[in-house]
N, C-alpha and C positions, 0 to 999 in steps of 0.2 A: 082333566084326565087325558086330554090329546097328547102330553109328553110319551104317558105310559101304554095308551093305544099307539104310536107311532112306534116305540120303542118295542111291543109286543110283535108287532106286523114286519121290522125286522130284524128280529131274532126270530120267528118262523121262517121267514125267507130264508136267512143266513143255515140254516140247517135245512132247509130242503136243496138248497143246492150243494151241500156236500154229496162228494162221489161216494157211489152206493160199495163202491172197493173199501173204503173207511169199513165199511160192517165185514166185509170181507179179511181184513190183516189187523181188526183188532184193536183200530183208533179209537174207536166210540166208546166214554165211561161216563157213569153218573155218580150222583154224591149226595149226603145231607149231612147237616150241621145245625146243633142247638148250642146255646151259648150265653153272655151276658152283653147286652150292650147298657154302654153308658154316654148320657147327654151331662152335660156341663155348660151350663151358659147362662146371659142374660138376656132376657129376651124383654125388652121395652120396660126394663127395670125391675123385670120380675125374674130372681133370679133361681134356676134349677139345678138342681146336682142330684142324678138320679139314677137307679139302674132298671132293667126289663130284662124278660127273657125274650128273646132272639130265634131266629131259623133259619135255613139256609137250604134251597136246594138247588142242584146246577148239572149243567150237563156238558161234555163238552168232546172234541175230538182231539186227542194226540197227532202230530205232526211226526212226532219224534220223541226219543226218549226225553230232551228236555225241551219241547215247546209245546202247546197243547192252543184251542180258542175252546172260550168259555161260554156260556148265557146261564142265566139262573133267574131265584123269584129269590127275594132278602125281606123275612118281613121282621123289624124292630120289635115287634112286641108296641106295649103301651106303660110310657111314660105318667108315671102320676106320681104330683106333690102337694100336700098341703102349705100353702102360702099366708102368712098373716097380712090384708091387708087394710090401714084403718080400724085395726082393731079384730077384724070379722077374718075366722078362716075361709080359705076358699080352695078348693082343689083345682088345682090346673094340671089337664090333662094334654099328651102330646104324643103321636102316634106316627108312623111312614112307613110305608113297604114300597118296594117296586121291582125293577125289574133291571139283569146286569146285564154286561157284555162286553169281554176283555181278552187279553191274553195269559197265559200261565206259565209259567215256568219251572221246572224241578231241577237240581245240580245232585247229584247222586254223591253221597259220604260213601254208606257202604252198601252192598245188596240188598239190603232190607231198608234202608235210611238214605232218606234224600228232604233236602233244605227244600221250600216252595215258594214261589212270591207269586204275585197276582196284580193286572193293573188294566182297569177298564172302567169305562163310562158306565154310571146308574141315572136310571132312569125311574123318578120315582115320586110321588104324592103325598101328603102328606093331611093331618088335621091337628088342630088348636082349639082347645076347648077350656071353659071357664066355668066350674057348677055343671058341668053338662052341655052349655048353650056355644055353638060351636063361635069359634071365634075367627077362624082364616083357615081355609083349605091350600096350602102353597102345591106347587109343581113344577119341577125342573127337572135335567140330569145335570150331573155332578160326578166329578173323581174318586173313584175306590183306589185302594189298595193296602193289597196284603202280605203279608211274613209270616211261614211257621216251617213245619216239619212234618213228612208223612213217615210213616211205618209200615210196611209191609208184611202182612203176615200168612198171605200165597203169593202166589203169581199176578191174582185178581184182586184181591181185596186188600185195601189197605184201611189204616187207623190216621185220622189227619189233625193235627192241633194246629190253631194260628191268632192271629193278631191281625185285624182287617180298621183302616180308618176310613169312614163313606164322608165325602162332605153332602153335606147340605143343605145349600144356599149358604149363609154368611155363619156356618155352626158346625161342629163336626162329630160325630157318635164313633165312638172304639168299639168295637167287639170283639171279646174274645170269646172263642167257641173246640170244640172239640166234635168230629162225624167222621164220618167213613168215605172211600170212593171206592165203586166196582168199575174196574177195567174189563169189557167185552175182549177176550180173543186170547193174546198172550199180549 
């Protein structure tokens, strides 16, 4: 858990030293997102192909109309498959949340429509479970990033859809999700 306690202590830093003017002109927005992610893999020859629901929530400050930094909480949901192995089923269970920290980006189509991407460092834990009896607790951070599309339907509130790839460690989860963001100010 030291990845994601290091990883927590600076993403509080990182936002306490933004300039308090940010709350003043309007940089400061928050967000959440539900969604599906999917694992696909083999994991020590047990092989998964699964989906979970997903969440997402983040916060972050605008620079500009297209640069923003980010931090959020990603939690996966929980993976589970049933597995034949030797005859005997077995549930293998597979779980990770943690915690983000990147940059953003939007390229504006039209006033209300603009493209998004997203690309930052996760930081994040994980568990392995077999019948219940845990099997490996991993932790690392690892590469995000994301593609979608916001809608804007005031000044503040937009509709956001995307397509986000997290690695983690030697395996990688898609999620596609659909939330909201509210922009402080104009």
């Amino acid at each position: 858990m030291n990845t994601v306690r290091s990883a927590s202590t600076a993403i509080i830093l990182a936002f306490s030293l933004l300039p308090m003017a940010a709350l003043a002109d309007g940089g400061i927005y928050v967000g959440a997102s539900i969604g599906s992610a999917n694992l696909d893999d083999d994991f020590d020859g047990l092989a998964i192909n699964t989906d979970s629901t997903s969440f997402r929530i983040l916060g972050g400050w605008r620079f500009n109309e297209n640069f923003s930094i980010e931090a959020g909480y990603h939690d996966f949901g929980d993976f589970e498959q049933q597995i034949d192995i030797g005859g005997s089923l077995v549930t293998v269970g597979l779980s990770a949340d943690g915690y983000t920290l990147g940059v953003a980006g939007a390229l504006p189509v039209t006033d209300r429509i603009s493209l998004i991407g997203r690309l930052g460092m996760f930081f994040w834990d994980g568990a392995a479970e077999i019948n219940n009896v845990s099997q490996a607790t991993p932790e690392d951070s690892n590469l995000y990033f994301s593609g979608g599309a916001s809608y804007a339907l005031t000044e503040r509130f937009s509709i956001v859809g995307d397509w986000s790839r997290y690695d983690l460690d030697d395996t990688q989860s898609n999620v596609i999700s659909a939330g909201f963001r509210y922009q402080f100010g104009k």
